[in-house]
FIBAMI-980656 format. One record per residue (C-alpha): x negated, y negated, z; residue in one letter; residue number from 1. Coordinates in nm, 3 decimals. Layout:
<atoms>
atom east: X | north: Y | up: Z | aa: A | i: NUM
...
</atoms>
This chain:
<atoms>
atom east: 1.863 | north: -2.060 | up: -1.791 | aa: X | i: 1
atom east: 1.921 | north: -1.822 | up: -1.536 | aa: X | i: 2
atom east: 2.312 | north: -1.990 | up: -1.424 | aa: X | i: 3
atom east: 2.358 | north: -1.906 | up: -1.780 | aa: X | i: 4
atom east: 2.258 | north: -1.554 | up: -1.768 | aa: X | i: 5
atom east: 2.503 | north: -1.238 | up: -1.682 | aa: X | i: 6
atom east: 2.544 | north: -0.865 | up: -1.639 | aa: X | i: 7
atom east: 2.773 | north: -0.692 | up: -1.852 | aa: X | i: 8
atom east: 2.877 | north: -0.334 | up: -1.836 | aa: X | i: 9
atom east: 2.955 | north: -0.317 | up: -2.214 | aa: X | i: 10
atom east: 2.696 | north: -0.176 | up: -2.511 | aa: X | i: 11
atom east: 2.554 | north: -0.495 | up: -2.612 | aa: X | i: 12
atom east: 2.501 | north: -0.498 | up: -3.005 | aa: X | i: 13
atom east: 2.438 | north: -0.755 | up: -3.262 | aa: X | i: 14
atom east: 2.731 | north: -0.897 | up: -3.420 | aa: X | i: 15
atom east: 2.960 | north: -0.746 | up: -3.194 | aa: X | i: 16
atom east: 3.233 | north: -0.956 | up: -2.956 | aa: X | i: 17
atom east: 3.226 | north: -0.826 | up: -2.577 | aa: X | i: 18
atom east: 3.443 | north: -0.981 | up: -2.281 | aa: X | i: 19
atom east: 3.319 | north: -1.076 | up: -2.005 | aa: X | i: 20
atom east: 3.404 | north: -0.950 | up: -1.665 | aa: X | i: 21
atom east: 3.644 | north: -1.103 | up: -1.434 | aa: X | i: 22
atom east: 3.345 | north: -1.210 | up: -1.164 | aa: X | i: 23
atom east: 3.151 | north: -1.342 | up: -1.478 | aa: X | i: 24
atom east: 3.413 | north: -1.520 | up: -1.650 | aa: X | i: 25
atom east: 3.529 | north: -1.730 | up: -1.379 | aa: X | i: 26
atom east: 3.210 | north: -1.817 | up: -1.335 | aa: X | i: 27
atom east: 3.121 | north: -1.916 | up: -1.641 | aa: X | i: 28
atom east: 3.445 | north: -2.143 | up: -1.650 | aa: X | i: 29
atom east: 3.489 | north: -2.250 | up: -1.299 | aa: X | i: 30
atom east: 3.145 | north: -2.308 | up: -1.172 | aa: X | i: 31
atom east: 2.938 | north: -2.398 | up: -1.509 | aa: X | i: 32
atom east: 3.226 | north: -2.537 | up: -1.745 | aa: X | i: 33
atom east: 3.115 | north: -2.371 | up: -2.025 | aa: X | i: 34
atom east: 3.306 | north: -2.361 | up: -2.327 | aa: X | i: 35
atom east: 3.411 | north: -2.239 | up: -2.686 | aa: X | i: 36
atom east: 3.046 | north: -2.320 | up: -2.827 | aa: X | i: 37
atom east: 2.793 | north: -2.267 | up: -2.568 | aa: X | i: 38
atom east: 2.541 | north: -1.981 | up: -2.555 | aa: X | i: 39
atom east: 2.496 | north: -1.770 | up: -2.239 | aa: X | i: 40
atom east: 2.272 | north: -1.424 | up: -2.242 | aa: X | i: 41
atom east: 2.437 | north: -1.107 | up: -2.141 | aa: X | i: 42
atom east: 2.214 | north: -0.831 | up: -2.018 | aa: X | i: 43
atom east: 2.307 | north: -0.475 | up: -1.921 | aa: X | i: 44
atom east: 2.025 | north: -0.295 | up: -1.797 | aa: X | i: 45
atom east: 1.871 | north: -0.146 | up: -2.138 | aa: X | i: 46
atom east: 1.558 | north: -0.397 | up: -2.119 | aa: X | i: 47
atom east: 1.690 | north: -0.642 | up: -2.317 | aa: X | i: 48
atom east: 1.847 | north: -1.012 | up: -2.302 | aa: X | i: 49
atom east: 2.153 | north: -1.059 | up: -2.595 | aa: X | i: 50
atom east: 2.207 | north: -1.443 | up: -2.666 | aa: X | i: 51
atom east: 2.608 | north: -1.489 | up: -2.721 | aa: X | i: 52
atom east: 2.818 | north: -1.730 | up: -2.825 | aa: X | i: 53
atom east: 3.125 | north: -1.830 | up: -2.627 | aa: X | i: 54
atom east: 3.401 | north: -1.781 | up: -2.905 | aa: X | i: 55
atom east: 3.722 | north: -1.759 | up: -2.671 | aa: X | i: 56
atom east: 3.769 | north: -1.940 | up: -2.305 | aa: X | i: 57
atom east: 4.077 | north: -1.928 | up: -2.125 | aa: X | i: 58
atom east: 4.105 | north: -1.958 | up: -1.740 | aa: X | i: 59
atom east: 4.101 | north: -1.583 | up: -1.695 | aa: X | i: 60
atom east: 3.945 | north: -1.416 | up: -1.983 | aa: X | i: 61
atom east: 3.629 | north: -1.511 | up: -2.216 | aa: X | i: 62
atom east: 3.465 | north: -1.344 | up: -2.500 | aa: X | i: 63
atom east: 3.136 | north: -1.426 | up: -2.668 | aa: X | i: 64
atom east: 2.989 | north: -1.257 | up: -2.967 | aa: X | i: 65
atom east: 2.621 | north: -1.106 | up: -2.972 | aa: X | i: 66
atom east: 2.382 | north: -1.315 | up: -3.210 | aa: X | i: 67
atom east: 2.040 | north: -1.156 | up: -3.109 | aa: X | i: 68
atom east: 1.811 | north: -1.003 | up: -2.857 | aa: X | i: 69
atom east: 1.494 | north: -0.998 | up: -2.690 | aa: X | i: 70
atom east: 1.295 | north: -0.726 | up: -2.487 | aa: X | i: 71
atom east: 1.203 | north: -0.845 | up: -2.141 | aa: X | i: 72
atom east: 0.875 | north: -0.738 | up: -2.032 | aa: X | i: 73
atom east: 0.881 | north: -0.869 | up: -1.659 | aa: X | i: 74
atom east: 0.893 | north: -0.536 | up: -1.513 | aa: X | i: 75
atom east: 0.623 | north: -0.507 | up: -1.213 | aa: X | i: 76
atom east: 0.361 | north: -0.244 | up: -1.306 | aa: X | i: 77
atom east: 0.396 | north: -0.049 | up: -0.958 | aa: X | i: 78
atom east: 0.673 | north: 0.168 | up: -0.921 | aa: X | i: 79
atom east: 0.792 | north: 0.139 | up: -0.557 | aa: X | i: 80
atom east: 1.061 | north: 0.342 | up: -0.414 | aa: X | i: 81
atom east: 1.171 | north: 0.182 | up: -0.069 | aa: X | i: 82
atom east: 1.357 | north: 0.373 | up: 0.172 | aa: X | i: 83
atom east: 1.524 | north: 0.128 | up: 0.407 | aa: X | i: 84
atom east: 1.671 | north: 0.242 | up: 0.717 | aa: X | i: 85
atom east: 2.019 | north: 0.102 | up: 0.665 | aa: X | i: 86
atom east: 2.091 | north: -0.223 | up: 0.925 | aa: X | i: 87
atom east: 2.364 | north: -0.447 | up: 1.036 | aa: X | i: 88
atom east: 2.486 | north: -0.736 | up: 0.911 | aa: X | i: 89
atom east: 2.373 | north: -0.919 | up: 0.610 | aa: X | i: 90
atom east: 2.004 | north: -0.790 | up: 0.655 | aa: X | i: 91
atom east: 2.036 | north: -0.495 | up: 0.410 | aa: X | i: 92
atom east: 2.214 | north: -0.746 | up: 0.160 | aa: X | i: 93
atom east: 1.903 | north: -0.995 | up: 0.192 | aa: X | i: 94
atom east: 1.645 | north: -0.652 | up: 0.213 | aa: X | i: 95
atom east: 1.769 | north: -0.565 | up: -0.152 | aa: X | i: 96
atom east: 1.863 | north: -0.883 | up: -0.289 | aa: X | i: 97
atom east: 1.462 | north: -0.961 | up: -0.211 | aa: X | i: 98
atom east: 1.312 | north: -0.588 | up: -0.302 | aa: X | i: 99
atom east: 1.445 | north: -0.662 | up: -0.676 | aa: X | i: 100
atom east: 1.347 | north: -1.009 | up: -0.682 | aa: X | i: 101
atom east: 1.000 | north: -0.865 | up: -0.564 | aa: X | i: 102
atom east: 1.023 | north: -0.604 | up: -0.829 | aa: X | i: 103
atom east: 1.170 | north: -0.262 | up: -0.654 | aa: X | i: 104
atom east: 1.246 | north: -0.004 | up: -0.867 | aa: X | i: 105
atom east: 1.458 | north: 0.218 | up: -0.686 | aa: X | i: 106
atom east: 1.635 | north: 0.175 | up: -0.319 | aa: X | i: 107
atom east: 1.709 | north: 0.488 | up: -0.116 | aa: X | i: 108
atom east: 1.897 | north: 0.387 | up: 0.192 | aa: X | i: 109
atom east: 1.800 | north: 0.579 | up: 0.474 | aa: X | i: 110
atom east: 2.063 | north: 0.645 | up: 0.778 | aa: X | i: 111
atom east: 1.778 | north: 0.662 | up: 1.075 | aa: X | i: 112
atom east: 1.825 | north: 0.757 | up: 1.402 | aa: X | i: 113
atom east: 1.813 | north: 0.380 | up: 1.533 | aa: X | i: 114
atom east: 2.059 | north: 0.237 | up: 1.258 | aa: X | i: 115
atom east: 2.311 | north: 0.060 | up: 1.429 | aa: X | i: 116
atom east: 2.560 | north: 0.105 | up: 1.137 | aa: X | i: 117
atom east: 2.734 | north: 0.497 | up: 1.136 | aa: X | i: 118
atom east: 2.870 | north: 0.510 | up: 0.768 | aa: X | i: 119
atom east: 3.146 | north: 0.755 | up: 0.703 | aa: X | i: 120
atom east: 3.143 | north: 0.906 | up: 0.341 | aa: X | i: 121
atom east: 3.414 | north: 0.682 | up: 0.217 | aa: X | i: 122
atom east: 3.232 | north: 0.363 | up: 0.382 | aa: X | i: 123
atom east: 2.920 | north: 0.476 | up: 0.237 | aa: X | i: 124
atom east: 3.017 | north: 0.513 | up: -0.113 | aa: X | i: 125
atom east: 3.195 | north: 0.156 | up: -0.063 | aa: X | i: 126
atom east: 2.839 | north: 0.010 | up: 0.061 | aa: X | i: 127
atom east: 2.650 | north: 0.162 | up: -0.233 | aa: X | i: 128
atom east: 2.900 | north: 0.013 | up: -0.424 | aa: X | i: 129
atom east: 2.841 | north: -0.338 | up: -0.284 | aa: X | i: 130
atom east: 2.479 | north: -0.275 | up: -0.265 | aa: X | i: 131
atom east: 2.453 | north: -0.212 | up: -0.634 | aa: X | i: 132
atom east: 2.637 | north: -0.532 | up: -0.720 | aa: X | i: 133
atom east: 2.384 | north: -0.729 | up: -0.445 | aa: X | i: 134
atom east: 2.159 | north: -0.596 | up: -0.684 | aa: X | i: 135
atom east: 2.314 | north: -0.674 | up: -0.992 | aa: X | i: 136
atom east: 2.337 | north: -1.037 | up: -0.866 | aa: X | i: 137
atom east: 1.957 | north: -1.090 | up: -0.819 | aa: X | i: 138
atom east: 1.890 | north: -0.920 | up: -1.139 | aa: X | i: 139
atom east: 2.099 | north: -1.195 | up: -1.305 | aa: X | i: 140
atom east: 1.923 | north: -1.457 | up: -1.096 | aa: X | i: 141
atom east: 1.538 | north: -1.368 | up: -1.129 | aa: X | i: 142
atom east: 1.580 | north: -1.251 | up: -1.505 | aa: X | i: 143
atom east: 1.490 | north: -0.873 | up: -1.477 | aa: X | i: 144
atom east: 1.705 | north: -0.653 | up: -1.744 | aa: X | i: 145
atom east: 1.628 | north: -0.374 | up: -1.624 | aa: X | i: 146
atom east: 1.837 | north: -0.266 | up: -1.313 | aa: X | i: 147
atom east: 1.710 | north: -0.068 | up: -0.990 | aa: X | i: 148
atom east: 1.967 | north: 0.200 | up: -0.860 | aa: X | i: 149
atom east: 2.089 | north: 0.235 | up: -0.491 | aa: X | i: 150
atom east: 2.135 | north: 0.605 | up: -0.404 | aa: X | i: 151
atom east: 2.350 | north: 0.730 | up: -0.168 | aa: X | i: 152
atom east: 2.276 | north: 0.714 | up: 0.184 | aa: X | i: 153
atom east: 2.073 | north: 1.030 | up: 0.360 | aa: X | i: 154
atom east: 1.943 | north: 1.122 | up: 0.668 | aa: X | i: 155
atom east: 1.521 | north: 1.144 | up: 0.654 | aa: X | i: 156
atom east: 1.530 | north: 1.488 | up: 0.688 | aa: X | i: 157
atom east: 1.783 | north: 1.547 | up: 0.413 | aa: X | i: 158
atom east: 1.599 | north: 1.311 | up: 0.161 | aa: X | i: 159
atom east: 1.247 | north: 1.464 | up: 0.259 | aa: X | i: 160
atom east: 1.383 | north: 1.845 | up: 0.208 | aa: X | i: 161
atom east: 1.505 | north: 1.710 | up: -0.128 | aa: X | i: 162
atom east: 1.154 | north: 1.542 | up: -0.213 | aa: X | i: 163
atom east: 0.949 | north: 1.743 | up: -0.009 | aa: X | i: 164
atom east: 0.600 | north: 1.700 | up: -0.217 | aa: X | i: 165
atom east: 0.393 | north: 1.361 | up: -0.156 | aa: X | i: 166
atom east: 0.342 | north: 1.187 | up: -0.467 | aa: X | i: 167
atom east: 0.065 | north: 0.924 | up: -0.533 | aa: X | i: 168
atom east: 0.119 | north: 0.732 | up: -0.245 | aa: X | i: 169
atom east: 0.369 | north: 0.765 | up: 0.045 | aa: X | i: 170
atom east: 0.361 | north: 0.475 | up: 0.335 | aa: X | i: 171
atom east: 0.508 | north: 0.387 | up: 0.637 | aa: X | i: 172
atom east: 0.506 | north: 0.104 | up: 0.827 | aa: X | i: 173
atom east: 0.463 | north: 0.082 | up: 1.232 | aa: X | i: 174
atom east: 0.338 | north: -0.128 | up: 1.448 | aa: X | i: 175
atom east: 0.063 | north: 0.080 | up: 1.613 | aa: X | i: 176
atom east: -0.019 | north: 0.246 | up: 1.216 | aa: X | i: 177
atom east: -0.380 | north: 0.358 | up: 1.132 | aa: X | i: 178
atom east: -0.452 | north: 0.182 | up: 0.824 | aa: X | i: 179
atom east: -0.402 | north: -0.165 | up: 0.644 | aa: X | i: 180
atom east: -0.298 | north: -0.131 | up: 0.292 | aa: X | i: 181
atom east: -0.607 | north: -0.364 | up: 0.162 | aa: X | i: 182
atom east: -0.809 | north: 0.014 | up: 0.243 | aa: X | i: 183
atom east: -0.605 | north: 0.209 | up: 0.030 | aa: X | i: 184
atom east: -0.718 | north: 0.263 | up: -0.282 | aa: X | i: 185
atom east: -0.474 | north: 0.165 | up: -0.574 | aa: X | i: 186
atom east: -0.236 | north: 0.411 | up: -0.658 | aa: X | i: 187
atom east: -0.133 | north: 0.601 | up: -0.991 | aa: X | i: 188
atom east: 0.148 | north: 0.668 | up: -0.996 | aa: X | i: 189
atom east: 0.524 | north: 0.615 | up: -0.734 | aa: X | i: 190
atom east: 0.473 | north: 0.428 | up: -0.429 | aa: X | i: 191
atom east: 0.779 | north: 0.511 | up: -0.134 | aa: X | i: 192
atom east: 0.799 | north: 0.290 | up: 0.101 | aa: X | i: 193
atom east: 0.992 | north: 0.373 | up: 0.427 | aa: X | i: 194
atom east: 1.131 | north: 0.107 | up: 0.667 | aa: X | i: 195
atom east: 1.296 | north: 0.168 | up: 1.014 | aa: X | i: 196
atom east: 1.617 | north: 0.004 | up: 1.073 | aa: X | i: 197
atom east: 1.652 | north: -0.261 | up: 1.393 | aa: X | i: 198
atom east: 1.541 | north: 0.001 | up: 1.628 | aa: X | i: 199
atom east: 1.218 | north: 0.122 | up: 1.392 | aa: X | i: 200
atom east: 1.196 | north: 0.433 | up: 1.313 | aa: X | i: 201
atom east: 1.193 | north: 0.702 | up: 1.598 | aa: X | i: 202
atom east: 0.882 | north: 0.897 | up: 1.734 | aa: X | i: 203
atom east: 1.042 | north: 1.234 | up: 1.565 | aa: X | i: 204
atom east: 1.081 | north: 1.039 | up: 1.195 | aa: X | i: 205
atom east: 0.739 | north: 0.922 | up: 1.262 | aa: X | i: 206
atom east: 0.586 | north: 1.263 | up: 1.311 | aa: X | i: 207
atom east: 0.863 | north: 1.462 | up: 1.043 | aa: X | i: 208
atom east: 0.772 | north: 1.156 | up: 0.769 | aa: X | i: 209
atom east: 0.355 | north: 1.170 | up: 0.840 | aa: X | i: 210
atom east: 0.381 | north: 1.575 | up: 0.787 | aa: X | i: 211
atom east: 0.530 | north: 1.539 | up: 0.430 | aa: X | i: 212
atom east: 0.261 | north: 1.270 | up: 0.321 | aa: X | i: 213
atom east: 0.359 | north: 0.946 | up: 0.454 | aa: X | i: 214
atom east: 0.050 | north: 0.740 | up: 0.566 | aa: X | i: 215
atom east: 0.092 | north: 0.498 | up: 0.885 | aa: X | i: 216
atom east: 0.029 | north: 0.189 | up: 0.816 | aa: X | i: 217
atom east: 0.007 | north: -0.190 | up: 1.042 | aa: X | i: 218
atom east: 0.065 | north: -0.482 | up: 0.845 | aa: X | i: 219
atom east: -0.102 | north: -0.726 | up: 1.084 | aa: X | i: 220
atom east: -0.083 | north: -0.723 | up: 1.487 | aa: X | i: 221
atom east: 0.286 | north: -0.864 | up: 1.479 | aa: X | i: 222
atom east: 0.575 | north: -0.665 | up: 1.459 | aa: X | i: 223
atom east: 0.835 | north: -0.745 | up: 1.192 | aa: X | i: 224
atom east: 1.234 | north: -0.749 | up: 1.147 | aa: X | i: 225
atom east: 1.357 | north: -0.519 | up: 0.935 | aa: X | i: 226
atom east: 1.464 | north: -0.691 | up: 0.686 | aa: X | i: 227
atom east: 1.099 | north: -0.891 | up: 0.665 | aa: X | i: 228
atom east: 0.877 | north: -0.575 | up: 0.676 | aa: X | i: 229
atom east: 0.962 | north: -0.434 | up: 0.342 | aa: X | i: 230
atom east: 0.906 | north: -0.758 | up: 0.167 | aa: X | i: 231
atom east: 0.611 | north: -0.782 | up: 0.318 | aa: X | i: 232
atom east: 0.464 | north: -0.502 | up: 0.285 | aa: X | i: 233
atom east: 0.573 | north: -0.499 | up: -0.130 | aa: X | i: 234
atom east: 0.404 | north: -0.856 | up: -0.146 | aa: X | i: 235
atom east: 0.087 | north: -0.723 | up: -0.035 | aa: X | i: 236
atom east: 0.098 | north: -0.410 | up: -0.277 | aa: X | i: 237
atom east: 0.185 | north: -0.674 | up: -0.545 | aa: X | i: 238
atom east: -0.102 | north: -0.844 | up: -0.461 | aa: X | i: 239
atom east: -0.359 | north: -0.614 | up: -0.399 | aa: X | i: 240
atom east: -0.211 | north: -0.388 | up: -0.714 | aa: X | i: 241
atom east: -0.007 | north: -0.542 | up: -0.879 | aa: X | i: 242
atom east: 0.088 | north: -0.820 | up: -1.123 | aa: X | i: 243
atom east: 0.067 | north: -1.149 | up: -0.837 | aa: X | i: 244
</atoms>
């Protein structure tokens, strides 16, 4: 079911007929055959799966009409923030593609002072833009409907004197951190979660992020890649909190 399953930016109503986008369309035709007939379910973030029929398919362009809908209720019960120092590579695309398959609810990337990758503001609004469709992609895949945002990239400091006030539960990870999660008491309300990039985080974000709230914590006496510690570190909330 979930090959058959695809975002769509359009208002999704009963009875209505809605194209499909380009990525989704050749999809449906190239890669799954599908044709004038077959049902697929469109989704566009509300919380909600539409079942549509296929009524037009032609190489380039296909249109289905909406025949009914269904509320999703897969949504995690913890409401995790992560801020994920932004790395190299495909590891970010894997870090987020995971985070939503885990359940994140938002993703704040975070331009550290080890991040290998220097974003300029046009590059940067070009990787949220990729980042949101890596995200998009894994929604369609692990059949959530509703969809976490990527924010902008910021600096620690510029994110923390925008949020400057702990909430329930603030956490870092590093390797030499004071507490294991499974002592921390289950929280009410957001979780953030901040990850170093390749480098970790430096001594100075450790120090600026633990005097606005954040709690140091060691997940075990290994030290993980950057694009393994948030997962991690969400599976264990999940399991000691939440819904695993």
């Amino acid at each position: 079911m979930s090959n058959l399953r695809f975002y769509s930016a359009e208002n999704l109503i009963i009875g209505v007929t809605v194209k499909l986008s380009e990525n989704a369309a050749t999809h449906a035709t190239r890669a799954l055959r599908l044709n004038e007939g077959d049902v697929i379910n469109l989704f566009n973030g509300d919380g909600f799966d539409y079942a549509c029929e296929l009524i037009l398919v032609k190489k380039n362009e296909v249109f289905a009409k909406v025949k009914s809908s269904a509320a999703i209720n897969n949504e995690p019960p913890l409401n995790i923030t992560l801020l994920q120092g932004i790395s190299s590579g495909d590891r970010m695309d894997y870090t987020i593609q995971k985070a939503v398959e885990l359940g994140i609810t938002h993703i704040q990337p975070i331009a550290t002072e080890r991040s290998v990758v220097k974003l300029s503001a046009e590059r940067a609004e070009k990787r949220v833009e990729h980042w949101q469709n890596v995200v998009i992609s894994a929604c369609e895949q692990c059949g959530r409907a509703t969809i976490p945002i990527v924010s902008a990239p910021k600096t620690l400091a510029n994110w923390l004197a925008a949020n400057p006030q702990a909430t329930s539960m603030r956490v870092l990870l590093n390797p030499i951190g004071a507490k294991r999660l499974a002592e921390m008491a289950k929280p009410d309300g957001e979780i953030q979660l901040l990850i170093g990039a390749e480098g970790g985080l430096s001594n100075t974000e450790i120090d600026t992020a633990i005097s606005h709230g954040f709690q140091s914590v060691i997940l075990g006496p290994r030290i993980l890649r950057t694009e393994t510690a948030a997962l991690a570190a969400m599976s264990v909330m999940h399991t000691l909190w939440g819904d695993f």
